[in-house]
C-alpha positions as a Markdown table, in Angstrom:
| # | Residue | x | y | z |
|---|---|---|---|---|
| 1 | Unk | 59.1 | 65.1 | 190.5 |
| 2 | Unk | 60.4 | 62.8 | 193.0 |
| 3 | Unk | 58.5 | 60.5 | 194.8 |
| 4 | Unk | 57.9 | 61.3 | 198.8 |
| 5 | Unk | 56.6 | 59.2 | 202.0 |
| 6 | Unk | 57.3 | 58.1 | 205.0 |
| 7 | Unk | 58.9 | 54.8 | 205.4 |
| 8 | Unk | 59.6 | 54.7 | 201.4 |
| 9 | Unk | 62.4 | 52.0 | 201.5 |
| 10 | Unk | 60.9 | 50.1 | 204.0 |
| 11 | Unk | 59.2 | 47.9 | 200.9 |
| 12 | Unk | 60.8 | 45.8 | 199.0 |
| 13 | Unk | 58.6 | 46.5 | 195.9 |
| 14 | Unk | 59.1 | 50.3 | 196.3 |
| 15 | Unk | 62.9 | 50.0 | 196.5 |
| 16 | Unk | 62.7 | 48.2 | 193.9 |
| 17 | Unk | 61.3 | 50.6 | 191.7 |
| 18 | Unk | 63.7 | 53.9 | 193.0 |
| 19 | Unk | 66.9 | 52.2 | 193.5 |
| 20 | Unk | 69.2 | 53.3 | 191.7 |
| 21 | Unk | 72.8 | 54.9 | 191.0 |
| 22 | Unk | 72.2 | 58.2 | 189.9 |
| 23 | Unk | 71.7 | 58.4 | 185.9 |
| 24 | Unk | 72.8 | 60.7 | 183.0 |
| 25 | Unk | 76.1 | 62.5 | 182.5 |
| 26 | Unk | 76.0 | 65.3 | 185.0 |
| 27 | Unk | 78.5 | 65.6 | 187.6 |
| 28 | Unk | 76.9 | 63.9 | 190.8 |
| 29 | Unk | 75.7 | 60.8 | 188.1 |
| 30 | Unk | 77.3 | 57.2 | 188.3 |
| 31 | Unk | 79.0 | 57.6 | 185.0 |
| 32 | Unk | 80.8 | 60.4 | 186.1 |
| 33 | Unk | 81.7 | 58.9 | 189.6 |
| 34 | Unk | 82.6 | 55.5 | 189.1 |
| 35 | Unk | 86.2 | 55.6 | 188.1 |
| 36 | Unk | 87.1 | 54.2 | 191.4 |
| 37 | Unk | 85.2 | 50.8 | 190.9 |
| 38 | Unk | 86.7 | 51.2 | 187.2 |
| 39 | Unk | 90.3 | 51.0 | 189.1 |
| 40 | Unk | 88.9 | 48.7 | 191.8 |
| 41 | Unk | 88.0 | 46.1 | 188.8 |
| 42 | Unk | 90.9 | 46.4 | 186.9 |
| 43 | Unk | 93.0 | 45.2 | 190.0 |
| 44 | Unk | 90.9 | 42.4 | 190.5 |
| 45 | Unk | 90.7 | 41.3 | 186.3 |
| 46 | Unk | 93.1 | 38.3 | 187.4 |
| 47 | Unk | 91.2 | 37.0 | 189.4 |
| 48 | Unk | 88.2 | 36.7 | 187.1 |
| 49 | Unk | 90.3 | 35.6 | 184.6 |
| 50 | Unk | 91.1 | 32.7 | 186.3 |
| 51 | Unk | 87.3 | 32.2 | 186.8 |
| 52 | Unk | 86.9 | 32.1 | 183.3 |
| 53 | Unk | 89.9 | 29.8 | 182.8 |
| 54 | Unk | 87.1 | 27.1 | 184.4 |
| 55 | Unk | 84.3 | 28.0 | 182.2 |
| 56 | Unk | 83.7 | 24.5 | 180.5 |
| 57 | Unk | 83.8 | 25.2 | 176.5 |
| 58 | Unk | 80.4 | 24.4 | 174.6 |
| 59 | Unk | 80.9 | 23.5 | 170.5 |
| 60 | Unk | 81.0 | 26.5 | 168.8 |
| 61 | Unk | 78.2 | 26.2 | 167.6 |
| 62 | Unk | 76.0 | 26.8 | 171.4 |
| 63 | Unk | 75.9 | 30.7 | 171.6 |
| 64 | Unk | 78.0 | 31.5 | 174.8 |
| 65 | Unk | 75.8 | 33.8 | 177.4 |
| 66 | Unk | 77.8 | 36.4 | 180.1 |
| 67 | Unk | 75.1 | 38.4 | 182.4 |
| 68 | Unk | 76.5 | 41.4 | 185.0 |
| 69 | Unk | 73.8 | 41.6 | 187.4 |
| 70 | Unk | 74.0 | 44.9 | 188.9 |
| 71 | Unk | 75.7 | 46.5 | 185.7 |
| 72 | Unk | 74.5 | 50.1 | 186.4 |
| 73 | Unk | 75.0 | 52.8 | 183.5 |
| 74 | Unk | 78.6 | 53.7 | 183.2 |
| 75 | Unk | 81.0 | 52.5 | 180.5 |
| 76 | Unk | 82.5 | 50.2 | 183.4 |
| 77 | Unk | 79.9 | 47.3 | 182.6 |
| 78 | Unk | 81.3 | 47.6 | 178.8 |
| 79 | Unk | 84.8 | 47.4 | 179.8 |
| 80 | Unk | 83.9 | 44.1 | 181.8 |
| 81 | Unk | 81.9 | 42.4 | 179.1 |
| 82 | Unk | 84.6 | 43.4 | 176.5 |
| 83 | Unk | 86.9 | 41.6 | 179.0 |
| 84 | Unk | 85.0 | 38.4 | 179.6 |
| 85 | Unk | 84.8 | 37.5 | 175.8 |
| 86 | Unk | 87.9 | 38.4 | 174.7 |
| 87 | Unk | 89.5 | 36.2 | 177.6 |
| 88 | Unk | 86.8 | 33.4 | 176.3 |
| 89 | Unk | 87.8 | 33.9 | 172.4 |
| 90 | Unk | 91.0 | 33.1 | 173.3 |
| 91 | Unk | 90.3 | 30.2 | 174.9 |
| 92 | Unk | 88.3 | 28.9 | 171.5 |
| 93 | Unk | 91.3 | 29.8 | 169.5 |
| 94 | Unk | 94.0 | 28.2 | 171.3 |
| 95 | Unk | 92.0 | 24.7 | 170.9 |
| 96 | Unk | 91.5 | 25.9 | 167.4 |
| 97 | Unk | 88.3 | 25.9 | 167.1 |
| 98 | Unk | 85.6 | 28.7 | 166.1 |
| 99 | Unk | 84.4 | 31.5 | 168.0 |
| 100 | Unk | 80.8 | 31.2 | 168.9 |
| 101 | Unk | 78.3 | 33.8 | 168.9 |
| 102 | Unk | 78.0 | 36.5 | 172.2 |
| 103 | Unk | 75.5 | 37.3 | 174.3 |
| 104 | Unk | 75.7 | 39.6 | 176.7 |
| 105 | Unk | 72.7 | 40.4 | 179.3 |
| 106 | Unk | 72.8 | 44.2 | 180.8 |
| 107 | Unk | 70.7 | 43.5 | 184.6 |
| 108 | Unk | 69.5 | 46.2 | 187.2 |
| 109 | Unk | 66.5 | 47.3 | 188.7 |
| 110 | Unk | 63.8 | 48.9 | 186.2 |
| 111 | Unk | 64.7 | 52.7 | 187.7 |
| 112 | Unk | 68.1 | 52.0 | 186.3 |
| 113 | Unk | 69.5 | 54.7 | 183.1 |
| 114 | Unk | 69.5 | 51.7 | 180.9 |
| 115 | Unk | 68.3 | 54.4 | 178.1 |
| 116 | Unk | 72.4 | 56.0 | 178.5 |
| 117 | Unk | 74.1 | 52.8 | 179.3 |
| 118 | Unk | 72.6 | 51.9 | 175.6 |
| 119 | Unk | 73.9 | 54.6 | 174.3 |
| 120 | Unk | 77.6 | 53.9 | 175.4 |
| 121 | Unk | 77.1 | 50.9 | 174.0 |
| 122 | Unk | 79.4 | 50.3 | 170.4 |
| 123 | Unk | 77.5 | 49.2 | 167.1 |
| 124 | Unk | 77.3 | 45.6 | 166.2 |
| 125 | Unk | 80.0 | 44.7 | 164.0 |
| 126 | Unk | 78.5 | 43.2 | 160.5 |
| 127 | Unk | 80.2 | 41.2 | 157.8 |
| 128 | Unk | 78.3 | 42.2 | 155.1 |
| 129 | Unk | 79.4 | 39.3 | 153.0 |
| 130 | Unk | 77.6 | 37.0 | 154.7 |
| 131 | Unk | 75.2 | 39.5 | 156.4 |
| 132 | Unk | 76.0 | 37.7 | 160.2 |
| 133 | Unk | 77.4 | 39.2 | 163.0 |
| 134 | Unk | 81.0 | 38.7 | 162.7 |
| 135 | Unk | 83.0 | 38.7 | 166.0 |
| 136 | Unk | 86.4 | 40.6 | 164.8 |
| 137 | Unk | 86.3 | 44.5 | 163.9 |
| 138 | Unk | 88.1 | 46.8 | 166.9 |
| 139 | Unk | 86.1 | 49.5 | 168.3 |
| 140 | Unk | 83.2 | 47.8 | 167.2 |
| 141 | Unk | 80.8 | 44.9 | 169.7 |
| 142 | Unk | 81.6 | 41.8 | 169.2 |
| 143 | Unk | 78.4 | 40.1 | 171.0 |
| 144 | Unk | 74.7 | 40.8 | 170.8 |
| 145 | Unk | 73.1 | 42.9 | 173.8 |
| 146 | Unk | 70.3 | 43.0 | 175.8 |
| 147 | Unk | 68.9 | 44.8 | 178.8 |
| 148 | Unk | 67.0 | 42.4 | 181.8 |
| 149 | Unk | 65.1 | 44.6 | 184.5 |
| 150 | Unk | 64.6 | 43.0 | 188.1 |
| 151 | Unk | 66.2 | 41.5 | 190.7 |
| 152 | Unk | 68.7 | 39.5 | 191.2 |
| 153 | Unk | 67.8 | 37.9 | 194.2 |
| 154 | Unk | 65.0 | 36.4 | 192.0 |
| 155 | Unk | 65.4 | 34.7 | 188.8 |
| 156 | Unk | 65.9 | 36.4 | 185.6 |
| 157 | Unk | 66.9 | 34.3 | 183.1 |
| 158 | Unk | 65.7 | 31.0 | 181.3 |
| 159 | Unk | 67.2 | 28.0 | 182.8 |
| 160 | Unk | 70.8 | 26.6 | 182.1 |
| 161 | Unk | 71.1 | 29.2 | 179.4 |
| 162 | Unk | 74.0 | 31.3 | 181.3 |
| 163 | Unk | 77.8 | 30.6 | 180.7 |
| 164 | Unk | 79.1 | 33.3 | 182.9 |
| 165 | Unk | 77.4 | 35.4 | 186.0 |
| 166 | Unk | 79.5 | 38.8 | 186.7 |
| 167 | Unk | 78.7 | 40.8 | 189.2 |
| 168 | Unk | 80.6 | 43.6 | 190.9 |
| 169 | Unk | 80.0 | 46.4 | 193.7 |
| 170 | Unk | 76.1 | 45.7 | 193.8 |
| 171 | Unk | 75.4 | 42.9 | 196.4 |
| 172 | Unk | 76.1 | 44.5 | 199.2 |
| 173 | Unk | 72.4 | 46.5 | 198.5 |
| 174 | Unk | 69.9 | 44.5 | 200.6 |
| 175 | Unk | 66.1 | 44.3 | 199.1 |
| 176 | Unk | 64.7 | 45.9 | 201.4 |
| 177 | Unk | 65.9 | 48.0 | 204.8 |
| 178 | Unk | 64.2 | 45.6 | 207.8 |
| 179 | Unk | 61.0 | 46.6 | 209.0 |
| 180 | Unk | 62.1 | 46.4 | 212.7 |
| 181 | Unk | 65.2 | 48.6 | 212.3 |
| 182 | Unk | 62.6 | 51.4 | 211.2 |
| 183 | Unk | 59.7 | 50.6 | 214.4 |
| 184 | Unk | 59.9 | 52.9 | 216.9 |
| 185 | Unk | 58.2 | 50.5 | 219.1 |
| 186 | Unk | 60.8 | 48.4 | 218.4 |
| 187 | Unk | 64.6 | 47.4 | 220.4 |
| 188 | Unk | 65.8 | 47.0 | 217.3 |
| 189 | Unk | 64.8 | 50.8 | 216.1 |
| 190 | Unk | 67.9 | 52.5 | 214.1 |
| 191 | Unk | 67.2 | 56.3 | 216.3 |
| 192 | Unk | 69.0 | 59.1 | 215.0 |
| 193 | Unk | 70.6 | 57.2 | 212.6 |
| 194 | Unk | 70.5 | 56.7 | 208.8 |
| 195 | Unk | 73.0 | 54.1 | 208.5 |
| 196 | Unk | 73.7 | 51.0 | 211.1 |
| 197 | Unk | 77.8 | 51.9 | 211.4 |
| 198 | Unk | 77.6 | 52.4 | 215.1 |
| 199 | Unk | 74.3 | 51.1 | 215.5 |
| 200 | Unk | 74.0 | 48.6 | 217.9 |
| 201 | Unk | 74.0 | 44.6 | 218.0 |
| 202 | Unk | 70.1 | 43.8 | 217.3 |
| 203 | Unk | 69.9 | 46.5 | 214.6 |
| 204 | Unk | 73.3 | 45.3 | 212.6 |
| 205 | Unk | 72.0 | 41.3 | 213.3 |
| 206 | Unk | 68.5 | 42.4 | 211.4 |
| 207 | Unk | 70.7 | 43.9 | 208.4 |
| 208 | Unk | 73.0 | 40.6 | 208.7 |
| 209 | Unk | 70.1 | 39.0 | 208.5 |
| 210 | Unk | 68.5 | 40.4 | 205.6 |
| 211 | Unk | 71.7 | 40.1 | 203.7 |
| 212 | Unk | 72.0 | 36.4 | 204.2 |
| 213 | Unk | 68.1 | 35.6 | 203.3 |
| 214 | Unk | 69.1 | 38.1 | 199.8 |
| 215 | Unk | 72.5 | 36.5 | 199.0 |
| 216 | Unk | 70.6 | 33.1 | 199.3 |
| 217 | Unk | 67.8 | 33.8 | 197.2 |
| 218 | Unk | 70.5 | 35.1 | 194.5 |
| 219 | Unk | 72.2 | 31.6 | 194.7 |
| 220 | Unk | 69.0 | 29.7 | 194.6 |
| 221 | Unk | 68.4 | 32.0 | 191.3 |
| 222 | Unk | 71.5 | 31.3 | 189.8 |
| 223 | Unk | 71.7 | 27.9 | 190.6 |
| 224 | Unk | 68.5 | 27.7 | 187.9 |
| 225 | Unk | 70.1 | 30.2 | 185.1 |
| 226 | Unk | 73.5 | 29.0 | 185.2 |
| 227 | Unk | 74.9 | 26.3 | 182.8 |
| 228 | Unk | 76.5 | 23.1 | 183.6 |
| 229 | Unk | 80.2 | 24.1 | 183.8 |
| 230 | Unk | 79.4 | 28.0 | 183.6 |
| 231 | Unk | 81.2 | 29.8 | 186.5 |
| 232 | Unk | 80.5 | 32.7 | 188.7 |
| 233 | Unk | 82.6 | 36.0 | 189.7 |
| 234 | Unk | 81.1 | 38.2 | 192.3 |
| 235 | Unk | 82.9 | 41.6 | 194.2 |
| 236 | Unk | 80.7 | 43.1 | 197.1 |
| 237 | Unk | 81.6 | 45.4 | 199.7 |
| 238 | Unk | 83.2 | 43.8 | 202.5 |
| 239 | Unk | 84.7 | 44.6 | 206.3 |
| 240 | Unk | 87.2 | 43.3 | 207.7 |
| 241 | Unk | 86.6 | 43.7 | 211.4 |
| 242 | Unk | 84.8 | 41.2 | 213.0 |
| 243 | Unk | 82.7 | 43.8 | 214.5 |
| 244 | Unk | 79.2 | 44.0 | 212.1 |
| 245 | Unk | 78.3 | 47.9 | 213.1 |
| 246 | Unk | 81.9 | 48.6 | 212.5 |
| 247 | Unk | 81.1 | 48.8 | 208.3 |
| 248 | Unk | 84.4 | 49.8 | 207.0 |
| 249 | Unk | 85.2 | 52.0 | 204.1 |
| 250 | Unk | 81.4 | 52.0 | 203.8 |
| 251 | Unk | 80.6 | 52.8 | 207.3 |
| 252 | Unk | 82.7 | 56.0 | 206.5 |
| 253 | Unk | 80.6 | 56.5 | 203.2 |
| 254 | Unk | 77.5 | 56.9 | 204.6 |
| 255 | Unk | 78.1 | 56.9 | 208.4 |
| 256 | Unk | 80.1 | 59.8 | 209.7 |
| 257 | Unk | 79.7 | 63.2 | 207.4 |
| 258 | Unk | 76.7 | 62.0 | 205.8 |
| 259 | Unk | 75.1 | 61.4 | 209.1 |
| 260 | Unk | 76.4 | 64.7 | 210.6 |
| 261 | Unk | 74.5 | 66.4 | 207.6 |
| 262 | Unk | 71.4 | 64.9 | 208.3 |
| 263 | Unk | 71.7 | 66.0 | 211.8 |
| 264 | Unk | 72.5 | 69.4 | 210.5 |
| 265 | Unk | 69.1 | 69.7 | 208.4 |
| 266 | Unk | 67.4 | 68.5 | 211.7 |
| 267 | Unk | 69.2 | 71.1 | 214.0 |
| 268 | Unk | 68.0 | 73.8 | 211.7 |
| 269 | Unk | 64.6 | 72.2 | 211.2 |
| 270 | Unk | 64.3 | 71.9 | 207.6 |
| 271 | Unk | 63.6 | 68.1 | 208.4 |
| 272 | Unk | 61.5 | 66.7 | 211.5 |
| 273 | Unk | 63.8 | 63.5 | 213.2 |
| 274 | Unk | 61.6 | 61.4 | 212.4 |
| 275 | Unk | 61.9 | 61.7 | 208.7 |
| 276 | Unk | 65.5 | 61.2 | 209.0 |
| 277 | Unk | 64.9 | 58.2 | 211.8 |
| 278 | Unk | 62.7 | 56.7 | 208.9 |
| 279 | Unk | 65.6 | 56.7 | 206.4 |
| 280 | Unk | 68.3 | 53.8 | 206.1 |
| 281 | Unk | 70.6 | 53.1 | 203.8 |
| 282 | Unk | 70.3 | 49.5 | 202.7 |
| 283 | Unk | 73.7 | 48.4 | 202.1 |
| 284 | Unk | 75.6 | 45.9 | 204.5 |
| 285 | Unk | 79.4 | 44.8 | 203.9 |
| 286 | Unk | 79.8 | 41.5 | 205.0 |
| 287 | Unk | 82.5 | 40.0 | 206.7 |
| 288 | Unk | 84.1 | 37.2 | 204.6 |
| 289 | Unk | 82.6 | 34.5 | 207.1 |
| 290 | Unk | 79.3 | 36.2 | 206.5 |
| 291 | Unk | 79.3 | 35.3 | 202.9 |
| 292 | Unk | 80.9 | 32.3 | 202.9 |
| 293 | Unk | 78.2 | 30.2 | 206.0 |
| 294 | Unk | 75.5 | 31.3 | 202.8 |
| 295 | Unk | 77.0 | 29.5 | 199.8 |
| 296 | Unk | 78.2 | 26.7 | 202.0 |
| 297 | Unk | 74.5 | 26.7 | 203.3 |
| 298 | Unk | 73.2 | 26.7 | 199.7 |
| 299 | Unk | 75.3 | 24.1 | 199.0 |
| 300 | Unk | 74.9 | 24.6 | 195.5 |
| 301 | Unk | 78.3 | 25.8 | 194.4 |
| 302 | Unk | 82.4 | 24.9 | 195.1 |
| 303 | Unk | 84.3 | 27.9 | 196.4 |
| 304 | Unk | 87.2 | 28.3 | 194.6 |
| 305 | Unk | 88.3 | 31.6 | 195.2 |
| 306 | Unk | 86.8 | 33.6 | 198.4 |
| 307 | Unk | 89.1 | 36.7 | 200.0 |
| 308 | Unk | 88.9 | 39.7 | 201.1 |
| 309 | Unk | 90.8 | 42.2 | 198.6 |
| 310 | Unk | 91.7 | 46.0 | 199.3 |
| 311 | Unk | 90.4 | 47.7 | 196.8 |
| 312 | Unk | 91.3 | 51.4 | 197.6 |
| 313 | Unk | 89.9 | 54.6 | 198.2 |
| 314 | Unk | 86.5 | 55.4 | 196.6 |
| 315 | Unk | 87.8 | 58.8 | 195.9 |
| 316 | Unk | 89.8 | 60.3 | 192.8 |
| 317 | Unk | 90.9 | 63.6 | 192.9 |
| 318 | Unk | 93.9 | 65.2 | 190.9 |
| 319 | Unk | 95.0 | 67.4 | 193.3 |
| 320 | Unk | 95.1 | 65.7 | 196.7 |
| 321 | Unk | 96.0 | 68.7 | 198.7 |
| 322 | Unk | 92.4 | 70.7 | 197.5 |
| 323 | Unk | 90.7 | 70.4 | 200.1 |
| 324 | Unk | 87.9 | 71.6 | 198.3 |
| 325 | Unk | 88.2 | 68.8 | 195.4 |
| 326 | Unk | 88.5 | 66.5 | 198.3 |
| 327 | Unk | 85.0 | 67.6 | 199.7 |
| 328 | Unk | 83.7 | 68.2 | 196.5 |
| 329 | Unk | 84.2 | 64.0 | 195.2 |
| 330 | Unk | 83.3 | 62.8 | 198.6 |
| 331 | Unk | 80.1 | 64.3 | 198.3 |
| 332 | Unk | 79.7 | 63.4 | 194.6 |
| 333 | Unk | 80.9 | 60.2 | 195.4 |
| 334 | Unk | 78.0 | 59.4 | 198.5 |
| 335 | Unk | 75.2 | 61.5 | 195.7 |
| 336 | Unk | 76.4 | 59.4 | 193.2 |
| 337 | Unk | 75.0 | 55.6 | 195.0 |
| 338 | Unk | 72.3 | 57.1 | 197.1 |
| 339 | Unk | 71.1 | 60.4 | 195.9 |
| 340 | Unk | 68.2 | 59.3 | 194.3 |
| 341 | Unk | 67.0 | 57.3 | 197.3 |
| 342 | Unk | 67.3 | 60.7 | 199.5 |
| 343 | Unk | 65.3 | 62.7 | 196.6 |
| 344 | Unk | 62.7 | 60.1 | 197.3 |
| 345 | Unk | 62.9 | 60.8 | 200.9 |
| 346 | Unk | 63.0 | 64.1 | 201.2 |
| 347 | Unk | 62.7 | 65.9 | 198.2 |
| 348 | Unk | 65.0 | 67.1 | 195.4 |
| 349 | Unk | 66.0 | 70.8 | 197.1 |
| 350 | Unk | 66.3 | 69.7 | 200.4 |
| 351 | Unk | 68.8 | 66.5 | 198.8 |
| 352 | Unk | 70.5 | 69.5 | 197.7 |
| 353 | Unk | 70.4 | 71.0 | 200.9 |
| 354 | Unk | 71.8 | 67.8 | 202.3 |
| 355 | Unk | 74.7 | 67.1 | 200.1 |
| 356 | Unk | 75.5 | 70.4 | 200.2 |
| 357 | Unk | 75.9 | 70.5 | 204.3 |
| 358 | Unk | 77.8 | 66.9 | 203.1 |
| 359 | Unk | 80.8 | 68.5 | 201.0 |
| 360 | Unk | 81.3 | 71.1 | 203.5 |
| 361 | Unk | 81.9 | 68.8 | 206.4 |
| 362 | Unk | 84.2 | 66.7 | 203.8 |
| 363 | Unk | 86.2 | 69.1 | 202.9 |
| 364 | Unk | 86.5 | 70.4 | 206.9 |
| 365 | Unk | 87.8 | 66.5 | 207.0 |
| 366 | Unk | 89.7 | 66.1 | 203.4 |
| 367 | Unk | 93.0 | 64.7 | 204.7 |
| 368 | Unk | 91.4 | 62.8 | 207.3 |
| 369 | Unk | 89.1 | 61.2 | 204.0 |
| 370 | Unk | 92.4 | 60.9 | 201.9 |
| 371 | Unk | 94.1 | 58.8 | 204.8 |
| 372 | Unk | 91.2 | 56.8 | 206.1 |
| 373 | Unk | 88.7 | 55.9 | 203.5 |
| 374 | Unk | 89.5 | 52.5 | 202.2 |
| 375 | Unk | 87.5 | 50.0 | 200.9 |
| 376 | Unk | 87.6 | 46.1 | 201.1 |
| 377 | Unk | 85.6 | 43.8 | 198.8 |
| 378 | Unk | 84.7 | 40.7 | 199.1 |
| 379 | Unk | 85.9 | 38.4 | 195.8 |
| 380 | Unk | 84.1 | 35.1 | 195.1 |
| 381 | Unk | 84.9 | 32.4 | 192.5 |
| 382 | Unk | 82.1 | 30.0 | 192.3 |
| 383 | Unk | 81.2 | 27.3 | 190.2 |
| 384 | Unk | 78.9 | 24.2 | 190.4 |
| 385 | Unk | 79.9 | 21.9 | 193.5 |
């Protein structure tokens, strides 16, 4: 049964323990809605490649550690690992030496499917001559595996014991939605609004805020975990206009429609506005200077690689002139990030309610979706400075 209450993601502990994209294999779930960021971060695998190209090489003999913070419970996280020490194999052979043993650590918040991301997961090659590990059959893993629940804007690992930090299409989820943006005693109080695209200047500078404090307690974090000479590639959601409340591809996500069908269940009063007033979404796409005045504020790590990159529509659709396919992904698409948040909210039938209301105001707007919906990530290449 899902969990209800007022002010439910107004905690950072109790968004901690909800949060997260929505599991198993049906058709609103992650895994079956995450082919865009599957596209997204194949576009991008040059750029982490040359990331890894400055990994400093430990003797073989050190176990080499990769950890995707945020890695959710699709086969994409797979893919990305699979990538990393491949790219890092080949980096031992070329100097001729041996391969060293894999790690690989699975992190997301304890409501995350790790129990189906597990199951994607391919069995551990063996070479039963020897009975180790052996790092060579195809279609088997080449690396050990492990799941890490928590946070990443605290610490999760031991220190200096991780090579390589990954972490794509997660930072731009705050802790914790400000507890000012929800006061309706406050000025900076988000009225009739689940979402601050639009909102105005006090409310965005409370989620700017709280993005900075986060994405500086994840750098303080990883500063601890990460090995000397160990590198760092991380893709949020960005914006490019200079405007914070203008939120981009993201603004259109979970602004817009998704609003408009909140409003709907008010209209109709099958939800008071004051339980929709009390839900925010906490994401917040940064603008690349936004990002960049926190690391050089850290002062922790060198910037080697920091842009914006246009990553694409969030929706896939075979037939682009179906309207209703159109609606039908949009809505599966929004479901997919922050349906189990609004279960928590409001309850599972009147979610369905919602997303329902959703998909039919999408598809009213399919072409305008298809020709506007765009989204921007930041791309960061750090290292030790």
């Amino acid at each position: 049964m899902a969990l209800q209450g007022d002010n439910l993601v107004v905690s950072e502990q109790k968004l901690e323990r909800i949060l997260s994209m929505k599991g198993g294999k049906g058709e609103t779930s992650y895994a079956n809605n995450s082919e865009a960021q599957a596209k997204h971060a194949r576009s991008m695998l040059h750029l982490l490649e040359s990331t890894l190209d400055r990994v400093q090489l430990q003797p073989p003999e050190i176990p080499f550690a990769v950890a995707d913070l945020g890695c959710s419970c699709g086969g994409n996280t797979i893919y990305i690992i699979e990538v990393i020490i491949k790219h890092i194999s080949k980096r031992y052979e070329a100097k001729g030496y041996d391969t060293p043993e894999f790690s690989a650590f699975f992190s997301d918040l304890p409501s995350n499917d790790f129990n189906s991301l597990f199951q994607l997961l391919p069995p551990l090659a063996i070479n039963r001559t020897s009975m180790e590990e052996c790092l060579v059959a195809d279609g088997n893993r080449s690396y050990f595996s492990a799941g890490v629940p928590g946070s990443f804007y605290r610490r999760l690992f031991p220190a200096r014991s991780i090579d390589v930090f990954y972490s794509a299409f997660s930072l731009h989820w705050i802790s914790q939605v400000p507890e000012i943006v929800l006061d309706e005693r406050s000025t900076v109080y988000n009225k009739a609004r689940v979402f601050i695209h639009g909102a105005g200047e006090n409310t965005v500078n409370a989620y700017k805020k709280q993005f900075q404090a986060d994405l500086a307690g994840f750098l303080r974090s990883r500063s601890q975990e990460m090995k000397k000479g160990g590198s760092m590639f991380l893709v949020c959601l960005g914006r490019t206009s200079v405007d914070p409340s203008d939120q981009g591809g993201a603004g259109l996500l979970f602004g817009t429609h998704f609003q408009d069908a909140w409003n709907d269940l008010v209209q109709e009063g099958l939800v008071e506005s004051e339980k929709r007033d009390n839900f925010n979404i906490p994401v917040y796409a940064p603008s690349l200077q936004d990002f960049k005045e926190v690391v050089e504020a850290d002062g922790s790590f060198a910037i080697n690689k920091l842009e914006v990159f246009r990553g694409g529509s969030p929706l896939v659709v075979n037939q682009p002139d179906d309207e209703a396919e159109v609606g039908r992904a949009f809505a599966n698409s929004c479901r997919s990030v922050c349906g189990v948040l609004v279960d928590a909210h409001i309850g599972d039938q009147l979610s369905e309610e919602l997303f329902k209301r959703l998909e039919t105001r999408a598809t009213a707007h399919a072409k305008e979706l298809l020709e506007q919906l765009q989204f921007f990530h930041i791309v960061a290449s750090l290292s030790f400075a």
